[in-house]
N, C-alpha and C positions, 0 to 999 in steps of 0.2 A: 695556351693550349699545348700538353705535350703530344709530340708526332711520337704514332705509334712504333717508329723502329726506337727509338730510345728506353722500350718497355723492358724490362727484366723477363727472363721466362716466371717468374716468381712476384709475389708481391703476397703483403701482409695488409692491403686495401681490402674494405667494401669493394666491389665491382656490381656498377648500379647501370644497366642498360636499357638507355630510353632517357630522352630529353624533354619529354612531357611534362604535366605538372604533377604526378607523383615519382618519377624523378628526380626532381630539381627539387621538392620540398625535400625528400627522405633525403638527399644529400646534405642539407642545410642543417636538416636536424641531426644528423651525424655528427656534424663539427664541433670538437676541431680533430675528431679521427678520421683519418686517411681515409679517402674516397677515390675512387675511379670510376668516370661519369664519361658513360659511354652512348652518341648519340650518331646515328647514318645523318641528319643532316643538321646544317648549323644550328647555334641554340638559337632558339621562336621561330624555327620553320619548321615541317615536317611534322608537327604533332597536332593531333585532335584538338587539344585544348584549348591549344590557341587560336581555333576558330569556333568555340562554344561560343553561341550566342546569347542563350537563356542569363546564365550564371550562377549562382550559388545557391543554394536552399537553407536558411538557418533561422530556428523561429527565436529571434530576436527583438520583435518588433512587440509591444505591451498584449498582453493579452493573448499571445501566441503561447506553446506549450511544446518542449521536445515528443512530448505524449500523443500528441493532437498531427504533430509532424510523421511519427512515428506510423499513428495509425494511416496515414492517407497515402503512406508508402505502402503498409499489409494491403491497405485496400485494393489499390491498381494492379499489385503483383501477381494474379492470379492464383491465389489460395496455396504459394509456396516459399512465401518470402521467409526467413530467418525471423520471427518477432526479437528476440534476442539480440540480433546483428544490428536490427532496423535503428531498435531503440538506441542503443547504444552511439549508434553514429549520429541520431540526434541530437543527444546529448554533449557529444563533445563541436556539436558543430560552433559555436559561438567563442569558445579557445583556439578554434581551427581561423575562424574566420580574426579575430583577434590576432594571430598568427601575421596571417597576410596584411593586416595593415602596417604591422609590424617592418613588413621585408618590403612595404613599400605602394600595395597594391593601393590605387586612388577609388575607392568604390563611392558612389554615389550617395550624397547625403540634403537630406530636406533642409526647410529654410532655418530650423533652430540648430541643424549641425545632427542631429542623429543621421543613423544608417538610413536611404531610404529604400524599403523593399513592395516589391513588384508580383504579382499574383501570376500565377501559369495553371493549366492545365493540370487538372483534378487537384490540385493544394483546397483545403478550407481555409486559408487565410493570404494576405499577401505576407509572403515570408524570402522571396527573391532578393538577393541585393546583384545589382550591377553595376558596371562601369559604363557612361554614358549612351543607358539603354541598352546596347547590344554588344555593346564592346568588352565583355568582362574577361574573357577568356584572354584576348588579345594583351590585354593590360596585366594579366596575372602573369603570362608566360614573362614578360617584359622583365617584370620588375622584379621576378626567380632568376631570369639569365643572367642581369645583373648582379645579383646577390652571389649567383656560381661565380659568375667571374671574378668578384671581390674576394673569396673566399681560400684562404693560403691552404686549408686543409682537402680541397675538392683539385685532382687531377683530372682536367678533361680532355679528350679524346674526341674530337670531331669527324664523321665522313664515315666510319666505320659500323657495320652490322655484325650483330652476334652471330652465325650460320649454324653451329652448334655446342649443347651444353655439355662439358665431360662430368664422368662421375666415376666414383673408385668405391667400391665396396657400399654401393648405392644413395652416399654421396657425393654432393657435388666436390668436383676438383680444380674445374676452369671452365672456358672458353675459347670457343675458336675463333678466328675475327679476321672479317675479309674487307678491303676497300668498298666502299658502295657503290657499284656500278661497273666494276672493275674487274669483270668475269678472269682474268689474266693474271691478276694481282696474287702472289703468293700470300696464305692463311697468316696468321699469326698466332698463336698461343698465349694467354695469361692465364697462372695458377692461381685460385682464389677458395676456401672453403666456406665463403658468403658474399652469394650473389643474388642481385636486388633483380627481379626482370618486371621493366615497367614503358613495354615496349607497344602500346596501345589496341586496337582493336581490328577489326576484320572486313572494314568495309569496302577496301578494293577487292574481296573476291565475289562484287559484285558488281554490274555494268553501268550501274547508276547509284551514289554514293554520295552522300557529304564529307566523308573523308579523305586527308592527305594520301597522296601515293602509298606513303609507309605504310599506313595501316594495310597491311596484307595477311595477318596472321602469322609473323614468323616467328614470334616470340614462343605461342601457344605449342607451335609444330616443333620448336627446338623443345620445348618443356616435354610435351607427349613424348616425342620419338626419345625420351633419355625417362620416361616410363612413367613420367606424374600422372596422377590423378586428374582429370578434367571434370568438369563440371557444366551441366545444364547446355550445353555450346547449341542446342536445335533454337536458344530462345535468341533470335535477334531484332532489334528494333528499328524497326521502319520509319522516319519523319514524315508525315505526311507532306511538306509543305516544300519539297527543293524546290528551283527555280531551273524552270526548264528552257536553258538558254541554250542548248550544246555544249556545255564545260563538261568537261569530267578531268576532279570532282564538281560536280553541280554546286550552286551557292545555296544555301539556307538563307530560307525566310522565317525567319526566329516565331516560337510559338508565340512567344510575348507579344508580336502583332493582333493575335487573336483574343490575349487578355484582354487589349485595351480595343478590342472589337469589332478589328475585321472581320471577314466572313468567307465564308468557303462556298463559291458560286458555280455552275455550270457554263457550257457555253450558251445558255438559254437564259442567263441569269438569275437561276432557281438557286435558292437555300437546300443543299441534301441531306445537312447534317442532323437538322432539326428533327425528321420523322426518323431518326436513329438513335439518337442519346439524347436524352431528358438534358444534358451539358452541352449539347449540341459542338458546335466549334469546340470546346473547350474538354471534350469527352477523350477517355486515356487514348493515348497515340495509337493504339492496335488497331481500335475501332475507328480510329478518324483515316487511316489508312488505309483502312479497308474501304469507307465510304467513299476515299477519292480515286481508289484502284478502280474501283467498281463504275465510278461516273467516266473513268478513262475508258475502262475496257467498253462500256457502252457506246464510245464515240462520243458523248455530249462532252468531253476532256471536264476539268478542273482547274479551277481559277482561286486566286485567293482577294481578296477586294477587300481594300482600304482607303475607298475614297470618299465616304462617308464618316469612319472612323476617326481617317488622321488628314486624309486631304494636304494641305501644301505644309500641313506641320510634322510630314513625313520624314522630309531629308534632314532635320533639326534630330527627331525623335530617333530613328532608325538609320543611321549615315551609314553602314555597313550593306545593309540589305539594300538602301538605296542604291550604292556607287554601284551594286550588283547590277538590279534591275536597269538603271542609265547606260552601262555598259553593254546590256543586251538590247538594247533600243527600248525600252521599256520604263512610265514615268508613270511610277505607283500613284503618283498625286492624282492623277485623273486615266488612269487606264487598271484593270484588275490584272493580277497575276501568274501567269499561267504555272501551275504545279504540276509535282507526283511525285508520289512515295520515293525515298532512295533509302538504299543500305544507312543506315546512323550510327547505332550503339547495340555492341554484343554483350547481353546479359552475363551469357558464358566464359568461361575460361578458367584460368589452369584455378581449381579447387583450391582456397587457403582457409586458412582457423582463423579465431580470430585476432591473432598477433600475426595477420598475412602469412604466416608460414604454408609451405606446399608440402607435400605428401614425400618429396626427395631429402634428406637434412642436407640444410647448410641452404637451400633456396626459398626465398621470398618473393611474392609478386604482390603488384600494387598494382593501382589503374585498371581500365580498363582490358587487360590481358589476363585481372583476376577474376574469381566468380565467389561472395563474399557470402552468396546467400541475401544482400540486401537486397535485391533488385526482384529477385523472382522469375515471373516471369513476361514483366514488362516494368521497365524501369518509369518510376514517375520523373517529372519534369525536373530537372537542375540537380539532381542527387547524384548528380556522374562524378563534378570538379568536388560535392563534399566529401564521397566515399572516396577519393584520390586522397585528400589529405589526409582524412582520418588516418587513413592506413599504412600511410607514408611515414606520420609520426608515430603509429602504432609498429611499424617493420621498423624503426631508426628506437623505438625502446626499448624492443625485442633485442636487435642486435648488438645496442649498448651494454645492456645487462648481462650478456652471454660471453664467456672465452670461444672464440676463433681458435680452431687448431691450426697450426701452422702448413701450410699451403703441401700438399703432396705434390711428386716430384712429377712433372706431365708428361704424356706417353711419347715416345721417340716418332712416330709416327701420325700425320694427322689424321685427323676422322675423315675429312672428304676431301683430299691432295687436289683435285679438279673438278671443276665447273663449267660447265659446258654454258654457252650464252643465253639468253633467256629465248624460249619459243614463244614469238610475239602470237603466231595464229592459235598456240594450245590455250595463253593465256585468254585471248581473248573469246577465244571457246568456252573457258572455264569458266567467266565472269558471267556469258550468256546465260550459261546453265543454272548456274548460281540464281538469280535474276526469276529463269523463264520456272523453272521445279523448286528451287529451296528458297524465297520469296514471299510476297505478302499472301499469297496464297498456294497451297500446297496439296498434291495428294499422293497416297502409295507408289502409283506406277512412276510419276513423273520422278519421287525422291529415289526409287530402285534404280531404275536409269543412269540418275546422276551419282547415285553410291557406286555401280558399277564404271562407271566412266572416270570420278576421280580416285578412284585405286588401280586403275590401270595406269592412270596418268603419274600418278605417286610412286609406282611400281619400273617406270619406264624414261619419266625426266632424268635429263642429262646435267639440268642447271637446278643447282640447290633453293635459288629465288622459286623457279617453279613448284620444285617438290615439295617444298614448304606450305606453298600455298594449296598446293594439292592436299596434304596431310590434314591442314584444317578444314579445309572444303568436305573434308568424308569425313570428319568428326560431327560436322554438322550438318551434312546430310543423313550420317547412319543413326542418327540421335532423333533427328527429325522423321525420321521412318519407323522406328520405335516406338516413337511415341504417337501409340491412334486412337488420339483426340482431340479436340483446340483448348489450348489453354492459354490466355496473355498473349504475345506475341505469336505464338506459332498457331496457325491456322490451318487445319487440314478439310479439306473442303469433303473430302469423303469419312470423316469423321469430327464434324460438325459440333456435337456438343462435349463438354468436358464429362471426364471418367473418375468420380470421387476418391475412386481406388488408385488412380495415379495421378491425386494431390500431392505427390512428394518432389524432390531435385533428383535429377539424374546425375548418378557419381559411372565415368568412365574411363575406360584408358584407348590408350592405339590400339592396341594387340585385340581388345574385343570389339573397334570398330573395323579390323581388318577380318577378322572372325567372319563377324556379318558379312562383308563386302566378298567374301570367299565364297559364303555357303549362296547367297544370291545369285553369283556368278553361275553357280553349279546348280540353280535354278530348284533347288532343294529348300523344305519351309526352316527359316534360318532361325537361329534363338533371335532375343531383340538386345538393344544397346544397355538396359537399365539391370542387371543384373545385381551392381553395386551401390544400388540404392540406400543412402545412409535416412 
């Protein structure tokens, strides 16, 4: 690892930030040109990935079709997915997945030695591969960290956060980089005219979450505030199924319990899902989250029951989800599961093509921090860790193929000299909000509220950790306001049904979710977020 004072103000590297699994693949497929792999915390912690449970989606399995895969992604997305994008990333999935066995990944295979894959939610076929059951994320992150580390052309950087992206004549030119956690710590500067941000998703700016600390959105907020284009960010996806122990983040209880046939019960031990979705259990996450919000909000709570299904072949089948539930005094084998919805996976973020490129030249995003058009707006099951790699190798061909100009010279001055320490009572305000207004269910007044509440906060944070999180928080509030009607993930309870005329993606920037957030203020009828609807 090199320590960041040994960095030149200059470098003729990639600068790829984010240790996740598009990350660590596009670094791999970069080699053997010079990378700089920048991750806040050591590699296989701190990223989504490596606690995905589902695993991969690739129709591989006889009789499967990227076509068949393709369509089952159009279908969930709520009438806005990229057909285009979808297909595409079907089709390379099977190279992608060929990839990872490559770097090492052990994925799970039946008793003749093929791949063996696992059926989830709304798929028409089992097209899932994992690593024992539930582990696959865990096993991928493993066996990419490893590979960085072997790798003489990849410089990594451990402990450090991006805070903000420079640009020069509207592009990129560096980064600024602060110790993580280390409000005191003087900035750093690295010059770069291609940088990879593969900095994950946004599930801490809510109160209840399947994701690492990281994910806070600061990737998105550093792209916005240096003027990119964002994309779709009001869609976010709710898991129906966390494990409601007191962690935060809460543990997942992997959809894949439900393939293989547990059930989603009441405290009265009623079936709810059934008089909902003809797929019942199995029906797209938007809707299964809503059913269990709704059994919560009732007071009868929400359980998940596998003791029919899997019974004492639990801990063998699920050892992840098990060690959870045991640790909260809880033994899936003979007791049901108590759930609710938490923050999971954001549709949205920073707008790429489809060579990942974003709307600034010289910057690329991958992962979950991007918005690719596959997803729509509600991502189907396991497409998260495929559309990571796809894109990973797609930004690492992009890049290969292109001349780098030679890094500009970086400004004498930093972008934000001081940080003030993180306000633990604003953030935890913030996440409230997030949670109680911009959540599985939603409407006008409660999203106005909270557009007005984080642009004040945005406007007024002293600690750039906050501001950050502020900045994305009004992107997907002012988006989620805008848009009035339900579509996939976004649910607005005062506009109930979908509006055929805004079947399209929402392309945004900062400057018109600060627009909005002004003219609300001023209590005046404000324009809406989608003006730059492609």
């Amino acid at each position: 690892m090199t320590n960041i004072h040994n960095l030149t103000r200059s470098t003729d590297d990639v600068v790829i930030v984010g240790g996740g699994l598009a990350g660590l693949f596009c670094a791999l497929k970069l080699a053997p040109r010079p990378v700089t792999l920048i991750s806040a915390a050591p590699l296989g912690q701190g990223a989504s990935s490596a606690w995905a449970q589902g695993g991969i989606a690739a129709a591989m399995a006889e009789g499967d079709t990227p076509e068949a895969h393709a369509a089952d992604t159009i279908a969930v997305g709520g009438g806005i997915v990229d057909e285009a994008v979808a297909l595409g990333i079907a089709r390379e999935a099977a190279a992608r997945i060929h990839d990872l066995l490559g770097y090492g990944v052990p994925f799970d295979r039946d008793l003749e030695g093929r791949l063996a894959v696992g059926r989830e939610a709304a798929h028409s076929a089992r097209r899932i591969v994992h690593v024992r059951g539930d582990g696959a994320g865990a096993a991928i992150i493993a066996a990419l960290s490893d590979a960085v580390r072997r790798t003489p052309s990849i410089r990594l950087i451990e402990g450090f956060v991006a805070e903000a992206l420079l640009t020069e004549d509207g592009a990129v030119s560096g980064l600024q980089l602060r110790e993580a956690g280390n409000v005191s710590a003087r900035p750093t500067m690295i010059a770069s005219r291609a940088v990879v941000l593969a900095t994950g998703g946004i599930g801490h700016l809510y109160a209840v979450t399947t994701n690492p600390d990281e994910a806070s959105g600061s990737g998105l907020a550093i792209a916005a505030r240096a003027g990119a284009v964002i994309a779709d960010p009001e869609f976010v996806q709710f898991h129906p199924t966390a494990i409601m122990a007191g962690r935060d983040p809460a543990p997942l209880a992997t959809e894949a319990l439900r393939g293989e046939g547990a059930t989603l019960v009441n405290n009265h031990g009623e079936r709810f899902m059934a008089a909902l979705h003809p797929l019942a259990e199995l029906a797209p996450r938007d809707i299964v989250a809503r059913g269990a919000f709704a059994e919560i909000a009732a007071g009868r709570g929400a359980f998940l029951d596998a003791r029919d299904a899997l019974g004492s072949r639990f801990a063998d089948r699920f050892p992840t989800v098990h060690a959870s539930c045991i640790a909260a005094g809880i033994d899936p084998a003979i007791q049901a599961i108590p759930i609710a919805p938490a923050a999971h996976y954001h549709m949205g973020g920073i707008a790429v093509d489809a060579r990942g490129r974003s709307s600034i030249d010289g910057l690329w995003a991958g992962g979950e921090v991007s918005s690719t058009g596959a997803h729509g707006a509600n991502r189907l099951a396991s497409n998260s860790l495929l559309e990571a790699v796809v894109y990973a190798a797609r930004i690492a061909d992009d890049i290969a193929g292109r001349a780098i100009p030679s890094p500009a010279r970086l400004p004498d001055g930093l972008v934000t000299p001081r940080t003030g320490a993180p306000d633990a009572v604003a953030v935890k305000r913030l996440r409230a909000m997030m949670s109680a207004r911009v959540g599985v269910i939603r409407d006008g007044d409660g999203l106005a509220e909270s557009v007005r509440s984080f642009a004040a906060l945005e406007r007024e944070a002293t600690s750039i950790p906050v501001r950050n999180m502020a900045t994305t928080a009004l992107l997907v509030a002012v988006s989620a306001w805008s848009r009035r009607e339900s579509r996939g993930a976004h649910f607005r309870i005062d506009h109930p049904a979908d509006v055929p005329a805004l079947a399209q993606r929402t392309m945004t920037t900062l400057a018109v979710a600060r627009a909005v957030a002004e003219s609300l203020s001023e209590h005046l009828q404000p324009r809406t977020a989608q003006p730059m609807i492609a």
